[in-house]
C-alpha positions, -999 to +999 in steps of 0.1 A: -425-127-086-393-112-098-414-075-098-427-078-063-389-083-054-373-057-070-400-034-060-393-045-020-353-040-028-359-008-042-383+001-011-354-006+015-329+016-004-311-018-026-296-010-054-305-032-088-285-032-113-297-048-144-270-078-146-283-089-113-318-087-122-314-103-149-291-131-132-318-131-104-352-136-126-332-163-150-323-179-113-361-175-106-376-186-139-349-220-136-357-226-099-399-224-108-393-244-138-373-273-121-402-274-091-429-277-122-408-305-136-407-318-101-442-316-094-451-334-123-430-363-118-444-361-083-478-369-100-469-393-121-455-413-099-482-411-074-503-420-101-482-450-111-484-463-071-522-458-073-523-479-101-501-507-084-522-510-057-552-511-073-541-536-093-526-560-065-561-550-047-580-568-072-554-593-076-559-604-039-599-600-040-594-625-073-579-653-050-605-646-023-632-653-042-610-681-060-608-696-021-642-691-018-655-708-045-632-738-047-632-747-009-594-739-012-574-714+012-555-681-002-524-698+007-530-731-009-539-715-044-509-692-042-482-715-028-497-746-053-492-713-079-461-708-072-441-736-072-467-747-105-448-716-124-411-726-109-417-761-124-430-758-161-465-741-159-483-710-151-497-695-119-527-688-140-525-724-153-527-735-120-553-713-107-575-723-137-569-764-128-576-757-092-610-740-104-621-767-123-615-792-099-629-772-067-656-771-096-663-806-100-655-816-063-688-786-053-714-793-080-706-827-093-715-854-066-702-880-078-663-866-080-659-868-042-663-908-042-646-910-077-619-895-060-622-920-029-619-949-057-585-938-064-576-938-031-578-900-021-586-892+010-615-861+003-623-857+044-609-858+078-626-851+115-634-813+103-653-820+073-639-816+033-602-813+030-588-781+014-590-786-025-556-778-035-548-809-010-569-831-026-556-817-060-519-829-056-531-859-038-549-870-066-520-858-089-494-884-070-523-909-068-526-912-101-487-910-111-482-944-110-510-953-139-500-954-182-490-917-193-529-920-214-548-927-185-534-900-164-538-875-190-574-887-193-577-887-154-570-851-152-586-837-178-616-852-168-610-835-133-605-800-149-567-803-144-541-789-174-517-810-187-488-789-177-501-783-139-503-822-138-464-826-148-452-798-127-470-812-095-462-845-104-421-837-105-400-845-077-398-810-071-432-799-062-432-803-025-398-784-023-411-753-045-444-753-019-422-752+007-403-727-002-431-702-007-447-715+029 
């Protein structure tokens, strides 16, 4: 580049001296370096964004299909999530109890009137409640009973015993709401 200048200075009668050359390609070799450098970080962070979104692409595709096979909504899983991990457990904790219990309440046909034994309500005009509903219902249903029985209550409904504490604090509904 430097060359195809000098040669266009010299062709319109410019005097080069050397020091300015020289000043002028170390300008030149800095200024293409620094746009390299540039460049480069250009595609690395580009590449780093790509990567975020892919991964919060497969992240929401994971709770679809989540919603989808536990009769739950993306908010519900995410909001019961949420406040879970504010309150002692795990998002992924919580995801995993709300599997296993949309689990049993799908395949398992006698969970929906074991459930209505304790005293949760599984349906209203439209059909089956949301899971994650009848997941903390059944949490606060069961509250009242000996520490051993609850433990034995939820495990037999898929739920961890952390996810059972955290929605069973005083400050469940408060964390859901502030997510909501």
């Amino acid at each position: 580049m430097a060359d195809v200048l000098k040669d266009f200075l010299v062709s319109i009668s410019y005097k080069v001296d050397a020091n300015s050359e020289k000043r002028f390609e170390t300008s030149v070799r800095s200024a293409t370096l620094q746009a390299e450098l540039l460049g480069r970080a250009i595609a690395a962070t580009a590449e780093k964004v790509f990567d975020g979104v892919t991964q919060i692409s497969k992240s929401f595709e994971q709770v679809y299909w989540q919603a989808q096979r536990t009769q739950a909504t993306v908010q519900g899983i995410r909001s019961i999530g949420y406040a879970a991990s504010q309150l002692g457990s795990t998002a992924e904790n919580a995801g995993a109890s709300i599997e296993n219990f949309g689990r049993q309440l799908k395949w398992n046909p006698g969970f929906e009137g074991f459930l209505k034994s304790l005293g949760v309500a599984t349906r209203d005009t439209k059909g089956l409640r949301a899971s994650t509903a009848i997941l903390v219902e059944f949490a606060n249903k069961i509250r009242s009973r000996p520490k051993a029985e609850q433990f034995g209550l939820a495990e037999a409904a898929g739920i961890d015993l952390a996810t059972l504490e955290a929605i069973q604090s005083g400050e469940f509904q408060k964390r859901l709401d502030e997510y909501n």
